[in-house]
N, C-alpha and C positions, 0 to 999 in steps of 0.2 A: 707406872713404868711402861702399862702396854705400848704407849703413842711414840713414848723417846724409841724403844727398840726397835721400831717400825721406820723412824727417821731414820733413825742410826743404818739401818742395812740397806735403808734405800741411800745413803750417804756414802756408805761401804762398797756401794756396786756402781760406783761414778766412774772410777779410773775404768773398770770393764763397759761401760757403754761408751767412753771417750774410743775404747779401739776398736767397739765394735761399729760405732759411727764412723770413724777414719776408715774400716776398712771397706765398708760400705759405700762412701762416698767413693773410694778408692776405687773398687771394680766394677762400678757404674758410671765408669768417667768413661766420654764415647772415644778419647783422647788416649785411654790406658787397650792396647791392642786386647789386655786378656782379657776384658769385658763381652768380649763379642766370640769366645767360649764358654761351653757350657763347666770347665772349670773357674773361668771366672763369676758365671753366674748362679754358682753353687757356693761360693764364699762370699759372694754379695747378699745371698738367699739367707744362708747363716749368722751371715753379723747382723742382717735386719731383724732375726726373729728374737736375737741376744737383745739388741738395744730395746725391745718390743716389750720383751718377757719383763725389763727391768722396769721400764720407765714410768712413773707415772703420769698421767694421763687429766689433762686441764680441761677444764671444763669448755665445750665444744658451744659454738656458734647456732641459732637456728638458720641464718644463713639466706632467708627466704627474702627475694628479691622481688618478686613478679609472680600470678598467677592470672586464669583466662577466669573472667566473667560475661557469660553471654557470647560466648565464643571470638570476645577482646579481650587483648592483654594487659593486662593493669600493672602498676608498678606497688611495690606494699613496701610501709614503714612500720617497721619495727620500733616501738616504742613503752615507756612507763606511763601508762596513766594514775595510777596511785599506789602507796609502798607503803609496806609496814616494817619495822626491823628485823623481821620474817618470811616477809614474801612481796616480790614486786608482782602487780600485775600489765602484764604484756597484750597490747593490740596490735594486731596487724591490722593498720588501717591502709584503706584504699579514696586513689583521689576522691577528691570532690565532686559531687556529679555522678558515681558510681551506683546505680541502684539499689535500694533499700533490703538490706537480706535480716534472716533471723539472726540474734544474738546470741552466741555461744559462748556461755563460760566453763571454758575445760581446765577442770579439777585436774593437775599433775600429781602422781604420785607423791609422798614425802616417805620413800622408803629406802633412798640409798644412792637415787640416781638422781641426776639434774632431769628437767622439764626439759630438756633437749632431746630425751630418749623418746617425748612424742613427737619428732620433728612432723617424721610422716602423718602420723595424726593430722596436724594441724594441715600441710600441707595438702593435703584433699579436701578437710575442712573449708578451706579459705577459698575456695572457689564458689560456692553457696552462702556462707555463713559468715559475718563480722563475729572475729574469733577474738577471747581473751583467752589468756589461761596464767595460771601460779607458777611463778617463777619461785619458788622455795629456796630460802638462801640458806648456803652452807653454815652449819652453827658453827663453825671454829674460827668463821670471818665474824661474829656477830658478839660485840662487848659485854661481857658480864652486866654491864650499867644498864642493858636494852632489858635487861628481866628474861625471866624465862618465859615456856612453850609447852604447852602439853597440850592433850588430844580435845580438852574443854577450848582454849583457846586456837584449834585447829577449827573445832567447829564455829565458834565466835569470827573467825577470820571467812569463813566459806557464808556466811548467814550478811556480815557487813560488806562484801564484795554484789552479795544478790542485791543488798539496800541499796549501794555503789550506780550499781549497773540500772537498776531500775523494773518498769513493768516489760514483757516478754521478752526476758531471759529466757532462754534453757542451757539447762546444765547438764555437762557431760564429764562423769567421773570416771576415770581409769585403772583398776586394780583399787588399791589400798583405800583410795580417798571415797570408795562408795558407802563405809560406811559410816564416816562424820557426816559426808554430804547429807546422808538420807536422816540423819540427826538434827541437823540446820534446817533442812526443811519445815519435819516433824515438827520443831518448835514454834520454829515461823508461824506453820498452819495452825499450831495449837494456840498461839496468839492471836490467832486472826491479823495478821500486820497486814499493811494496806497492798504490801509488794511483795510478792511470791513468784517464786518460777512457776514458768507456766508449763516446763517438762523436764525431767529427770531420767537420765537415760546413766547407766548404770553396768559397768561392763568389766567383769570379770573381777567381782572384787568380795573377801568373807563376810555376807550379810550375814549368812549362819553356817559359819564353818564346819558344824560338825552335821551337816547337811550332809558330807562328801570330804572325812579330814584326808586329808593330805600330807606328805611328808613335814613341809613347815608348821602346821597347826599341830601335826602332835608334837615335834618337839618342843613348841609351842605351851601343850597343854599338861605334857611329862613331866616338866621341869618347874622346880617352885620359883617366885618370882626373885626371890634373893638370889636363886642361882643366876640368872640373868643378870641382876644388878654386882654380882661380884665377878662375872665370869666375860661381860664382853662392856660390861660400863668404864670409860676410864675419864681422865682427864685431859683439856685440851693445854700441852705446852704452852709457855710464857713465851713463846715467840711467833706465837701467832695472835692475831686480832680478840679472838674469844679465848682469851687465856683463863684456864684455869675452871671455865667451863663445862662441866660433865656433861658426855656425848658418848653416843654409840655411835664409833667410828664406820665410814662407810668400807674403810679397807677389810674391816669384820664382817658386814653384808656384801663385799664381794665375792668372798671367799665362800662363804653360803652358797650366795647363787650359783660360782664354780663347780663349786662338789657335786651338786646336786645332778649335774650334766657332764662330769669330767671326762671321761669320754669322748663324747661331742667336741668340748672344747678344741682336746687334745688333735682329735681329726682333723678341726679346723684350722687349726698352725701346721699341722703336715701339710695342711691343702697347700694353706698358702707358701709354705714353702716349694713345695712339687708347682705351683702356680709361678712364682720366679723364677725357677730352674728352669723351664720351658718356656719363658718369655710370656706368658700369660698375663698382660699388666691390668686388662679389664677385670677378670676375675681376683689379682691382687688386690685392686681396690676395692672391690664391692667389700673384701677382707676388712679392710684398715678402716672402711668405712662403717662398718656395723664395729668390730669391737673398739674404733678410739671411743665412740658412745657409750658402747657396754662397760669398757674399764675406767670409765669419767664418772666419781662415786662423789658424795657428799657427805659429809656427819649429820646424825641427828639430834637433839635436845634428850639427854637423857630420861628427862621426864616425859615426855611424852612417847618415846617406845617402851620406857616401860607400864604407863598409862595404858597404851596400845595394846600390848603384851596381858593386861591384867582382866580390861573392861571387854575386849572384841574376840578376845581365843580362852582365856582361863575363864571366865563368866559367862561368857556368850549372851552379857548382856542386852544387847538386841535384839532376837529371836527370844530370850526368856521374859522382854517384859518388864527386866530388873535397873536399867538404865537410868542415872540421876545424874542429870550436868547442873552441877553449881544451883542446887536445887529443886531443879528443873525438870517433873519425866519426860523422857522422850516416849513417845505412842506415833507411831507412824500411819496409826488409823484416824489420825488427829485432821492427814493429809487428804482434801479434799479437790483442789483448785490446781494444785500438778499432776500434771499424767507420769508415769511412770514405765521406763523398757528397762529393758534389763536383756543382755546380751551374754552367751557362754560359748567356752571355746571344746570342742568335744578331748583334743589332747592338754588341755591345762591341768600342768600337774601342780600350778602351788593357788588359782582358787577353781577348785574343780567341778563341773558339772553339777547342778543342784544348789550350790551356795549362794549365789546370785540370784537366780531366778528366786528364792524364799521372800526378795523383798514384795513381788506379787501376793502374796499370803499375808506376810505382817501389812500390807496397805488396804487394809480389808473396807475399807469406806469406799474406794472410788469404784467408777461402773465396767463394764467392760470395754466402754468406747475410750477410756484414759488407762488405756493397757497393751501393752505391744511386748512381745517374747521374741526372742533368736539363739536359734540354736546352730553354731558352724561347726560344720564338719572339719573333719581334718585338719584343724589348729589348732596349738597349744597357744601360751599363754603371748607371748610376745606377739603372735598370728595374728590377735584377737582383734589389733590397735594398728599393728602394720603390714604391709607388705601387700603379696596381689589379691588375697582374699577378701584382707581389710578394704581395701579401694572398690573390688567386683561386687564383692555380696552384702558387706555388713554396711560401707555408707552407703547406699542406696538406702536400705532399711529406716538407718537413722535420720538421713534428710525426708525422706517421707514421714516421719512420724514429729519431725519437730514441725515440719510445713503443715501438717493437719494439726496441730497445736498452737501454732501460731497468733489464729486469728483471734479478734473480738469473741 
C-alpha cells in the first residue's frame, strides 16, 4: 500500500499546485502592474515554492551539446550504443576527425538518482576523455517479463560493458558503484580475460565501510535484513510499466537523503525564496538547477538493495575476504593489469574518509607505480564529483593518472 499512498497525496495536492501555478504565473506577468512590487514578488516567491515542495520531479536531460577540445569547439551526441532491460549506455560522441582521447566508462550510481546527477562529471570529463557511462533505468518502467536485478547481475552488467567497450578502457565509479566495479574487475583479473581495464579510479564509494561507519552504514548494520525488506520494500502499482514489481521506491531514498541534511535543505528554500523576493534570478536558478536533479529519484529492483544492504554493509563482504558471486570468489589481489586511484572527500558524511582508500590494501598484487590516492579538502560527498573543487583539483588528478595508464 506504501506506493498507492504516496500516489494518492501527490494526487491530493493537484488542485493546490493548479493555484499555486495560476498564481505564480499571475504575478510574474510583466503585464500584471503588481508584479514589479515587492508585494507582488513575495506571492509569486510563495506559490513557486508551494508548486516546488509538491511536484514531482521528471527525470532531467544531460543536455550536453558542445564541449572545447584542443582549445575547439566541438559539437557532442548524445547517444545509446548498447542497452540492456537495465541500463542504457551513453556516449557522448564527437565529430569525426576529433582526436583520439582515453576511454571512460563512468559507473553512475544505482542508488536513487538518475545518471543525470553526474552531469557535471561527465561534462569536464568530455573535454579530455570519450565518455560512456550507465544510464540505469528506473525499475517501475521495466516489465516484470525482463526478469530481475541484483547486485550479481550489477556486476555481470559493469564486467560485459568492459568486454563491450574493449582494450584501454578506464573506469571511473562514483559513490555506490565502487564496489561491484572493483568486483568485475577482480573477476576479470582472476580469469585472466584477454580485456581488462586498464585503470580504476574509484571515488568516494564503501569499499570497507566499517573503515569510517557512518550515519547510513549503521543504520545500515543496526537493523536485520527483514527489517528492510518489510519496512521500505513495496510493490510497484498496476499502472505503471513494472507493475507489480518489488522495488525500493526512490521517494523512500529521498527522504533519507533529506533528513540526513534537513537543515540545510530547509535554508535552501528560504534562500530561494528571499532570492525571488529580491529579484535574484541568477541565484534562483543556480536553486532550481541543483534541486530539480536532487529531487529526480528512481526505484530500485528490490533484490538488489537488499543484496546490497546484505553483502557490502551487514558482511562487509569485501574487506573480509568472504565474497562469492554466483560461485565465483572475488580476491581483488587477483588484480594485476589495472591500476587503481581511489579519491575521498574530507566532509563526506555518507562514505567517509578511509572507506575508499581500503581498496589500496585489498589490491595487495599491484606495485606502487599502479597506485594514485587523493585526498580533498573541504568537500563532502556531492563535492567529490561536482562543482569547483571537482573541475580545480580532483580532474586534473584523475586525467593524469588515466593519461600515464593509458599507454601500451
Amino acid at each position: 500500500m506504501l506506493y498507492h499512498l504516496y500516489d494518492m497525496q501527490h494526487a491530493a495536492m493537484r488542485p493546490m499546485r493548479f493555484w499555486a501555478e495560476a498564481a505564480q504565473q499571475t504575478f510574474q506577468n510583466p503585464l500584471v502592474p503588481l508584479s514589479y512590487t515587492k508585494l507582488g514578488r513575495t506571492v509569486a516567491a510563495g506559490a513557486e515554492l508551494m508548486e516546488r515542495t509538491t511536484r514531482r520531479f521528471a527525470k532531467p536531460s544531460f543536455g550536453l551539446k558542445e564541449t572545447t577540445v584542443q582549445g575547439q569547439t566541438v559539437a557532442i551526441t548524445e547517444r545509446i550504443v548498447t542497452a540492456t532491460p537495465f541500463c542504457n549506455l551513453l556516449n557522448f560522441a564527437k565529430p569525426e576527425g576529433t582526436p583520439r582521447q582515453p576511454r571512460v566508462l563512468l559507473v553512475a550510481p544505482m542508488s536513487g538518482h538518475h545518471a543525470t546527477l553526474l552531469r557535471g562529471t561527465v561534462e569536464a570529463l568530455i573535454q579530455d576523455h570519450d565518455v560512456f557511462i550507465t544510464d540505469w533505468i528506473d525499475a517501475r518502467l521495466v516489465p516484470g517479463a525482463k526478469g530481475r536485478f541484483d547486485l550479481d547481475d550489477y556486476i555481470e552488467t559493469v564486467a560485459g560493458l568492459v568486454r563491450f567497450l574493449g582494450e584501454r578502457t578506464h573506469i571511473v565509479a562514483v559513490c555506490q558503484p565502487a564496489v561491484p566495479v572493483m568486483a568485475a574487475v577482480s573477476l576479470m583479473a582472476a580469469a585472466n580475460e584477454p580485456v581488462q581495464a586498464r585503470s580504476m579510479t574509484l571515488m568516494g564509494g564503501p569499499i570497507d565501510p566499517m573503515a569510517n561507519p557512518t550515519t547510513p552504514v549503521k543504520l545500515a548494520v543496526e537493523r536485520p535484513l527483514k527489517w528492510f525488506e518489510r519496512s521500505v520494500i513495496t510493490t510497484v502499482p498496476v499502472y505503471y510499466p513494472g507493475a507489480f514489481r518489488r522495488v525500493y521506491p526512490g521517494f523512500i531514498q529521498l527522504s533519507g537523503f533529506m533528513s540526513m541534511n534537513l537543515d540545510r535543505h530547509i535554508g535552501e528554500h528560504i534562500g530561494l525564496f528571499r532570492h525571488l523576493v529580491r529579484g535574484d534570478g541568477d541565484s534562483a536558478e543556480q536553486h532550481r538547477r541543483f534541486y530539480d536533479e536532487y529531487l529526480s529519484v528512481m526505484d530500485l529492483p528490490a533484490e538488489f538493495y537488499l543484496q546490497t544492504i546484505e553483502t557490502v554493509f551487514q558482511k562487509h563482504a569485501l574487506p573480509n575476504g568472504t565474497w562469492v558471486s554466483r560461485g565465483r570468489k572475488i580476491d581483488p589481489a587477483a588484480i594485476t593489469k589495472t591500476a587503481v586511484m581511489t579519491v575521498e572527500g574530507e566532509l563526506d558524511d555518507i562514505s567517509a574518509p578511509g572507506q575508499t582508500i581500503a581498496a589500496q590494501r585489498l589490491c595487495s598484487s599491484l606495485p606502487d607505480s599502479m597506485r594514485k590516492t587523493h585526498f580533498q579538502k573541504g568537500v563532502g560527498h556531492y563535492g567529490i564529483f561536482n562543482g569547483r573543487r571537482w573541475r580545480e583539483s580532483i580532474l586534473p588528478e584523475i586525467r593524469s593518472f588515466i593519461q600515464s595508464h593509458d599507454g601500451e
